[in-house]
LUMLUM-832009 format. One record per residue (C-alpha): residue in one letter; x, y, z. Coordinates in steps of 0.1 Angstrom, whole numbers, padded with zeros to 4 digits, always signed. Layout:
# residues N
aXYZ/...
# end
This chain:
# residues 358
x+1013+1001+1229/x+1021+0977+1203/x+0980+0963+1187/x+0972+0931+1203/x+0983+0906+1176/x+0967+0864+1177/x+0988+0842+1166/x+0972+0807+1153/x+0990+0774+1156/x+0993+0738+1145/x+0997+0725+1180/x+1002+0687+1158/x+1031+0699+1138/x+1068+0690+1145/x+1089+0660+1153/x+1081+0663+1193/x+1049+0681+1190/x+1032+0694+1210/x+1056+0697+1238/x+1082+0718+1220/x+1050+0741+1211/x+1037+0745+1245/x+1071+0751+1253/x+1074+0781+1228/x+1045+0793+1239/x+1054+0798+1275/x+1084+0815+1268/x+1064+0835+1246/x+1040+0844+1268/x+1066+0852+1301/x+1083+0877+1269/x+1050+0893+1263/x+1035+0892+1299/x+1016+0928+1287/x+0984+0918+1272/x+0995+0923+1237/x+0997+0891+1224/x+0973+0859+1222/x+0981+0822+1211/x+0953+0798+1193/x+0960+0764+1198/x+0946+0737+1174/x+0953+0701+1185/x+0946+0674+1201/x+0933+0685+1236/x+0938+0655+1253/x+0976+0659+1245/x+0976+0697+1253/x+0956+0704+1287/x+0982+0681+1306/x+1012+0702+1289/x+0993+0736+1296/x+0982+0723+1332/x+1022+0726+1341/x+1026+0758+1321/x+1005+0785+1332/x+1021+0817+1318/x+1011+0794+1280/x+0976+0787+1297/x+0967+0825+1301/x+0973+0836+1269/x+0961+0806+1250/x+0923+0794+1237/x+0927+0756+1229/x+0908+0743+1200/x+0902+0707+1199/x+0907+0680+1171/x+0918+0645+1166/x+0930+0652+1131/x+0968+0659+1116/x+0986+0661+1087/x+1017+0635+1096/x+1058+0644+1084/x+1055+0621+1063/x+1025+0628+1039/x+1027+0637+1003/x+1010+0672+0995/x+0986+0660+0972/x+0978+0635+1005/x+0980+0656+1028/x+0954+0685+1008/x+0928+0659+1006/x+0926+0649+1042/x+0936+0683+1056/x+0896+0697+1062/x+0893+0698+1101/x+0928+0692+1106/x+0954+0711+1126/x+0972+0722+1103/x+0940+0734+1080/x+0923+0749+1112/x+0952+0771+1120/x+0957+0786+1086/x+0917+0785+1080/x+0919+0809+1113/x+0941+0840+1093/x+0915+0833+1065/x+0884+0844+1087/x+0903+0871+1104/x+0904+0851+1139/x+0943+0851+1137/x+0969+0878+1127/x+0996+0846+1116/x+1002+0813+1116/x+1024+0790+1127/x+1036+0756+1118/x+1065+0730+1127/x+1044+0704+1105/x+1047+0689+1070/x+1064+0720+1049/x+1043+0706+1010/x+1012+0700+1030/x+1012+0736+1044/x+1022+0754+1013/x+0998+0739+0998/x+0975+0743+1023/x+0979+0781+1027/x+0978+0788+0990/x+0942+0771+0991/x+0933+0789+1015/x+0949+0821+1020/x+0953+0825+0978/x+0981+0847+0965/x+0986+0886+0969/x+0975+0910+0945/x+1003+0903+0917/x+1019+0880+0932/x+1019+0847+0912/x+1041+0817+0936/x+1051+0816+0972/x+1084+0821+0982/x+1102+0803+1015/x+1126+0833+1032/x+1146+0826+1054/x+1170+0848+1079/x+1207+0838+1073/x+1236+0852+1102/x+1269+0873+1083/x+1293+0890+1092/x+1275+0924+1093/x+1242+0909+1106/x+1213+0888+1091/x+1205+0892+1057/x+1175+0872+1040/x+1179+0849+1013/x+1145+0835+0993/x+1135+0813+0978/x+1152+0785+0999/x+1130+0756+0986/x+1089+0764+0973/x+1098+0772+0933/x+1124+0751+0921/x+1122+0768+0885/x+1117+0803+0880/x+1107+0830+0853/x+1126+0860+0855/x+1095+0881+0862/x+1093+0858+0893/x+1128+0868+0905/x+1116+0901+0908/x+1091+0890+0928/x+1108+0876+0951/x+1130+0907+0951/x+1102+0928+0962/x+1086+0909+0985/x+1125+0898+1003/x+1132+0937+1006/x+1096+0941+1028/x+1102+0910+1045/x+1138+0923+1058/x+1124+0958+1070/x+1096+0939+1090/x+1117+0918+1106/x+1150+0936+1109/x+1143+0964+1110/x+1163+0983+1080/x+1155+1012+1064/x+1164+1005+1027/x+1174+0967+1026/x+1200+0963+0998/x+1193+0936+0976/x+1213+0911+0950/x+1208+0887+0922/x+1230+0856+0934/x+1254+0844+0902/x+1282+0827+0894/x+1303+0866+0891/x+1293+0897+0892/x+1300+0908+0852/x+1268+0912+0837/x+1273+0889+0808/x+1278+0863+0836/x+1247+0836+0847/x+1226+0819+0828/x+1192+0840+0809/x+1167+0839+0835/x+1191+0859+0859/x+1204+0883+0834/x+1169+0893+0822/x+1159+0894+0857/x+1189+0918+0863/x+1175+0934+0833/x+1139+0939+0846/x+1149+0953+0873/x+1173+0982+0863/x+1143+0985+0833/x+1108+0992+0861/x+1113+1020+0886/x+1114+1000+0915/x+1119+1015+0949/x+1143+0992+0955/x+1183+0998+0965/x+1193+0973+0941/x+1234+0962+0938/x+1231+0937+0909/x+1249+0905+0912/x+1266+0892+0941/x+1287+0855+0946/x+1280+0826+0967/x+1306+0838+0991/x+1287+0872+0992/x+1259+0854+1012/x+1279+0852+1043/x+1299+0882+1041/x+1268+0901+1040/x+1273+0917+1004/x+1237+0922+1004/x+1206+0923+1032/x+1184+0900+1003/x+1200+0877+0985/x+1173+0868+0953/x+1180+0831+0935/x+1154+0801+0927/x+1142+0775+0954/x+1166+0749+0940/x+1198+0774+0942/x+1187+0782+0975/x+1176+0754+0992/x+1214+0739+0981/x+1232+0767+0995/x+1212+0767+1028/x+1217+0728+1033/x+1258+0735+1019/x+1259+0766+1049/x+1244+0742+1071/x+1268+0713+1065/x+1301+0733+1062/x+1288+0749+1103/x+1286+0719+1115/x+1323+0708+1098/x+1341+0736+1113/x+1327+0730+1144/x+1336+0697+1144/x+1371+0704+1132/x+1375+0732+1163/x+1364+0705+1188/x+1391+0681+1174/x+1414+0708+1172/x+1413+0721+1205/x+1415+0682+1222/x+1446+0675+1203/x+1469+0681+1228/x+1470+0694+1266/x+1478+0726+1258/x+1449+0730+1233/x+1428+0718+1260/x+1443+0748+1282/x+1437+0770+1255/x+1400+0761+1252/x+1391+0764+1288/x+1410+0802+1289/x+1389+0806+1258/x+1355+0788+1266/x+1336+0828+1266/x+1348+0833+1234/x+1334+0797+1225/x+1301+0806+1240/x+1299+0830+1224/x+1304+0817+1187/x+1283+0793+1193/x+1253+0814+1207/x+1262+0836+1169/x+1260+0799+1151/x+1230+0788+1170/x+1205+0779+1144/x+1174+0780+1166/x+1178+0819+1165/x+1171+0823+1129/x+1140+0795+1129/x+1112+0807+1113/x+1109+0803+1070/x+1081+0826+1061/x+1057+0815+1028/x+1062+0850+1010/x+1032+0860+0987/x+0999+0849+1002/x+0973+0871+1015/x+0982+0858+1051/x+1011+0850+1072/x+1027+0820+1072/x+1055+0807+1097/x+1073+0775+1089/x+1091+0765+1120/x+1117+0737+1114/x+1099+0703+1120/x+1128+0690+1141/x+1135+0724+1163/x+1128+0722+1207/x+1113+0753+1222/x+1132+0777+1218/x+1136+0775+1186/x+1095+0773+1179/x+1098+0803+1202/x+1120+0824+1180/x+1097+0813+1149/x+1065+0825+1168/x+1085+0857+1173/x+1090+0861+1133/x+1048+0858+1131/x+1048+0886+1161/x+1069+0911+1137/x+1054+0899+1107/x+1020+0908+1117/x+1028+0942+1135/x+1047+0951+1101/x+1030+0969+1075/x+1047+0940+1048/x+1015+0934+1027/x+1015+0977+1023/x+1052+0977+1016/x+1051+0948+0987/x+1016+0963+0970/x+1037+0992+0954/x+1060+0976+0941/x+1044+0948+0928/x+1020+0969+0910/x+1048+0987+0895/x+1062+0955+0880/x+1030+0942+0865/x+1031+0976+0850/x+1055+0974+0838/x+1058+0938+0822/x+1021+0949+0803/x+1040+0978+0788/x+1070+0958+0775/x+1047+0931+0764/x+1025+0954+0745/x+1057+0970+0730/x+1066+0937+0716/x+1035+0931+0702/x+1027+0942+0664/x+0992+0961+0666/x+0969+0945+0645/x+0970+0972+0618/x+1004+0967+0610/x+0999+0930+0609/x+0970+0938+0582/x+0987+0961+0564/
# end
C-alpha cells in the first residue's frame, strides 16, 4: 500500500475559492477512499464548514485550519511577502516546512507563492532558481516543458538545471523510464540559437549526466512530442504556452464555425459528435492543471487561479505523485554532478597563482 501522503492547501487561493477547492477535494477523497491520503485545509472556516457540511467524503479526510488572512490575485510579491505571516497561503507552505504536509497546493497569487515558498522552503542542494513545469498533451503523450514563467533570463548553467530537474519531474509524474530531453531553438544545427543555449547544449554533452539528451528541438517539436522535456527560459516558455493556448482555442472555434456552415456539416457533426468528445476530452486543459515550482526543498503545486474542481482535482493529483516520487533522490545526482563539474571547468580557466607570479 501506497505511504499515506498529507497534502496542505491554501483553501483562500483561486478566482471562486474555496468552493472549487472543497470541490477538488471531494473528488479527491471519493478517488482515494483507502486511507492513504489526507487534506489540510487553511482558510477561512467560516467559509469552509458550510462547503464541507454538504461534502462529507472532503470532510473525512480533511483537518480544517482556521484564519481570516489571504494573499488576494491581485497583490504584488513584494506585497503580498510582507503580509503573508499567518496567512493561507503562508500557513500551507509553512506546513511542508515543519514536516506536517508531504505538498502543497495553491490556486492563489502565482509571485506571492513563489516567493513565498523560496522563503520558506529555500532552494535544493545545488539548485540556484525555481522553475514552473508544466505537463503539455502531443501527439505521443504529455511531455513537460519548464520554465513556463518564474526566470525570465537565464545562465546557461541554469538551463541545465532545469534539464535535470524536468527529466525527474517527468518520471514522477508520467511515469517514463528515461525521459528524453531537448534544448528548444530556433533549428536544430548546432551553430543555430543564441550563446546561452549553445553553451548550455555545450554543458551538457561536456558533464556526464545521466541524462538521454537529443540536443535541439523546434517550436513545432513541442507538440509533436520530439522530446518528453522540452528545456528553454521562463520568457520563451511562458510565450509558447499562452501561443498553444490561443491557437486551441482558434481551431476550436474555426471547427465549430465550420461544422454550422451548412446542413450537411451539421449532419456531419452530429454522426461525428464521439469523435468530438473525444478531441475535446484530449484538448481539455483542466487535465494537465497543476505547474509545479521545481527546485525547492518542498513541493509546490500551482493550480491555475481561474480552474473549477476538477481541474484543482487533477492539480492535487500532481502533489499526490509528486510526493510518492523519489524526485528530490532522482535530481541530487545529477545536480551534484553539474556543480562538479562547472568547479572543474572554472578552475581550468583560472591561471594558478604561480603562473600569474612568474
Amino acid at each position: 500500500m501506497p505511504k499515506r501522503v498529507v497534502l496542505s492547501i491554501d483553501a483562500m487561493g483561486g478566482d471562486a475559492a474555496p468552493a472549487i477547492v472543497i470541490d477538488g477535494v471531494q473528488r479527491l477523497a471519493k478517488a482515494h477512499g483507502d486511507g492513504t491520503v489526507g487534506v489540510m485545509l487553511h482558510g477561512d472556516s467560516a467559509q469552509i464548514e458550510p462547503l464541507l457540511a454538504k461534502n462529507k467524503a472532503a470532510a473525512q479526510i480533511s483537518e480544517l485550519r482556521h484564519t481570516d488572512t489571504f494573499v488576494a490575485m491581485t497583490d504584488k510579491p513584494s506585497q503580498a511577502i510582507r503580509k503573508a505571516r499567518g496567512s493561507s497561503m503562508w500557513n500551507a507552505v509553512e506546513a511542508v516546512k515543519t514536516g506536517e504536509a508531504h505538498a502543497c497546493v495553491s490556486a492563489g497569487n502565482t509571485g506571492a507563492l513563489m516567493v513565498l515558498s523560496k522563503v520558506l522552503l529555500h532552494m535544493a542542494p545545488n539548485a540556484h532558481r525555481p522553475v514552473i513545469a508544466a505537463s503539455w498533451p502531443t501527439v505521443k503523450g504529455t511531455s513537460v516543458v519548464l520554465d513556463v514563467g518564474a526566470n525570465v533570463e537565464c545562465a546557461a548553467s541554469q538551463l541545465v538545471e532545469f534539464a535535470i530537474m524536468g527529466e525527474a519531474f517527468h518520471n514522477a509524474l508520467h511515469g517514463s523510464a528515461s525521459p528524453s530531453v531537448g534544448l528548444l531553438n530556433i533549428g536544430t544545427e548546432d551553430l543555430k540559437g543564441n550563446g546561452v543555449v549553445r553553451e548550455a547544449d555545450a554543458l551538457i554533452r561536456q558533464i556526464n549526466l545521466d541524462l538521454n539528451y537529443l540536443g535541439f528541438i523546434e517550436g513545432d517539436g513541442i507538440s509533436l512530442g520530439a522530446a518528453d522535456v522540452v528545456v528553454t527560459d521562463g520568457f520563451t516558455g511562458n510565450v509558447a504556452l499562452k501561443t498553444a493556448e490561443g491557437t486551441a482555442k482558434l481551431a476550436a472555434e474555426f471547427l465549430k464555425l465550420s461544422l454550422k456552415r451548412s446542413p450537411l456539416t451539421m449532419l456531419g457533426a452530429l454522426l461525428s459528435r464521439s469523435a468530438f468528445a473525444e478531441l475535446k476530452s484530449r484538448m481539455d486543459p483542466r487535465k494537465f492543471n497543476g505547474g509545479v515550482f521545481l527546485g525547492l526543498g518542498g513541493v509546490v503545486v500551482k493550480s491555475h487561479g481561474g480552474t473549477d474542481g476538477y481541474g484543482f482535482f487533477n492539480a492535487l493529483g500532481v502533489a499526490l505523485n509528486m510526493a510518492r516520487s523519489d524526485y528530490a533522490a532522482r535530481i541530487a545526482v545529477n545536480l551534484e554532478k553539474l556543480a562538479t563539474g562547472i568547479t572543474k571547468a572554472n578552475e581550468a580557466d583560472t591561471p594558478s597563482q604561480e603562473s600569474t607570479t612568474s
